[in-house]
C-alpha positions as CSV (number, residue, x, y, z in Angstrom):
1,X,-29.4,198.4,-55.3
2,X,-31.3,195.4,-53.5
3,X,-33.1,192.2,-55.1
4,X,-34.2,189.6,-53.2
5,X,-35.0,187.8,-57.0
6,X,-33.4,184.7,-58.3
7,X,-29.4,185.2,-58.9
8,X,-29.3,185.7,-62.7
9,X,-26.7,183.9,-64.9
10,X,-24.4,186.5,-65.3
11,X,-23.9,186.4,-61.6
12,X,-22.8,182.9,-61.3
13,X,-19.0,183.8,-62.7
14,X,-18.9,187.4,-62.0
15,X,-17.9,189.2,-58.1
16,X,-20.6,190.8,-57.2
17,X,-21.6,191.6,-53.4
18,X,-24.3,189.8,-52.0
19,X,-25.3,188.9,-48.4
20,X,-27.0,185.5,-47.7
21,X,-28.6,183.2,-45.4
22,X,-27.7,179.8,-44.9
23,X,-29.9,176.8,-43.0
24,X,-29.1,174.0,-41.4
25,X,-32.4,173.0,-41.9
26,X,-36.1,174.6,-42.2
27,X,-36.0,177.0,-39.4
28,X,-32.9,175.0,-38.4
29,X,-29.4,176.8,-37.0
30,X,-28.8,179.7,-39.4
31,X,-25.9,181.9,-40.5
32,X,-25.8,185.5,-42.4
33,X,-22.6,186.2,-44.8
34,X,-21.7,188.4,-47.2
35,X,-19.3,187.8,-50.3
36,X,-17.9,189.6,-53.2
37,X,-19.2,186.1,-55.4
38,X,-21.8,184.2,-53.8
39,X,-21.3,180.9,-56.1
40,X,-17.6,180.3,-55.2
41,X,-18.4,181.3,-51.4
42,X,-21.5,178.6,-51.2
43,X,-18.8,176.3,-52.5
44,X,-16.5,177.0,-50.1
45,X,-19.0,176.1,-47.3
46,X,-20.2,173.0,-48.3
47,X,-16.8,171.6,-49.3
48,X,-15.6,172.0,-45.8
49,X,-13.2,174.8,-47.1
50,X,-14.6,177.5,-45.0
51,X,-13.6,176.4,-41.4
52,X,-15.9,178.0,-38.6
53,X,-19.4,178.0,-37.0
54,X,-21.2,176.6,-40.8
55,X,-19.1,173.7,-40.9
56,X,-19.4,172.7,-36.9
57,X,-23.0,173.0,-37.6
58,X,-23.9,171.5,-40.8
59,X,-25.5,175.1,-42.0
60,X,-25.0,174.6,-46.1
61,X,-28.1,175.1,-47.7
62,X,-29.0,178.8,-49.1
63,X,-32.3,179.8,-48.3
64,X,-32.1,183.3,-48.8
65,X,-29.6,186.1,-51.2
66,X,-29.5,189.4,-52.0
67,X,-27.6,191.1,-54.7
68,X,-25.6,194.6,-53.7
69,X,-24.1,197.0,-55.9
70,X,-21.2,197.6,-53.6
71,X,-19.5,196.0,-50.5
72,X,-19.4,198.7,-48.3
73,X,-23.8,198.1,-49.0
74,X,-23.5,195.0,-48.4
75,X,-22.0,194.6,-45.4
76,X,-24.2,197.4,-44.0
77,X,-26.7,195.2,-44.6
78,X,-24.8,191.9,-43.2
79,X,-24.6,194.1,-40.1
80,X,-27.9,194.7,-39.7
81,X,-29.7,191.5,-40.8
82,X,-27.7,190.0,-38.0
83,X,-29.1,192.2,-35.6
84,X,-32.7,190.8,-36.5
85,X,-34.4,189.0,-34.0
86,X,-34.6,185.2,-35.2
87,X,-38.6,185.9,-36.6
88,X,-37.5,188.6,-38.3
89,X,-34.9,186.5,-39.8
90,X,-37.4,183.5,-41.0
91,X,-40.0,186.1,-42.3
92,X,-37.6,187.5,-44.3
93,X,-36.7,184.2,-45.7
94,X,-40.2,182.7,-45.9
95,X,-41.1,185.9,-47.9
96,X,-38.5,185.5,-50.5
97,X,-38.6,181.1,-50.0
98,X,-41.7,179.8,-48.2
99,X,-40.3,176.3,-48.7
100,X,-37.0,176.7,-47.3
101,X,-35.6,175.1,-51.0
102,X,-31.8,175.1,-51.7
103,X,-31.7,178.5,-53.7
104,X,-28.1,177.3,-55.0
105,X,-30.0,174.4,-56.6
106,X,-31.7,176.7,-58.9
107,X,-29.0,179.4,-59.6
108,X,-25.4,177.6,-59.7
């Protein structure tokens, strides 16, 4: 099961899988993940836990989520999204956040 809506409550403390799509910036340097708990994971990134390509780049704000009901799902879905040609990538997130706002700000 797939939403693209905002990350209820209930979420915030409970694993669930979810891919997601962080920004430098609008239409900035991007990076696609996937986590069994999207809260704890953004935190990770943006406290400099999570060593790699988000923290050489600066890539902390989540402009796009999606909610899985399993992993394996999920990272199907990692797999492919980073496939996507760089449009496809920004439509996706423009059709779900045409503003490019911090979706953390609104669900954490």
């Amino acid at each position: 099961m797939q939403s693209t809506a905002k990350l209820p409550d209930r979420f915030i403390s409970m694993k669930q899988p979810a891919v997601y799509i962080l920004a430098s910036k609008r239409n900035g340097t991007l990076y696609i993940g996937v986590t069994s708990n999207l809260a704890s994971r953004i935190e990770g990134h943006r406290s400099g836990a999570v060593d790699g390509f988000t923290k050489k780049y600066g890539v902390e704000t989540l402009v796009y989520f999606e909610m899985h009901s399993d992993m394996y799902e999920a990272i199907q879905r990692e797999k492919r999204l980073k496939k996507w040609n760089r449009a496809w990538k920004i439509r996706l997130i423009e059709e779900m956040n045409p503003t490019w706002a911090d979706l953390s700000d609104q669900t954490f």
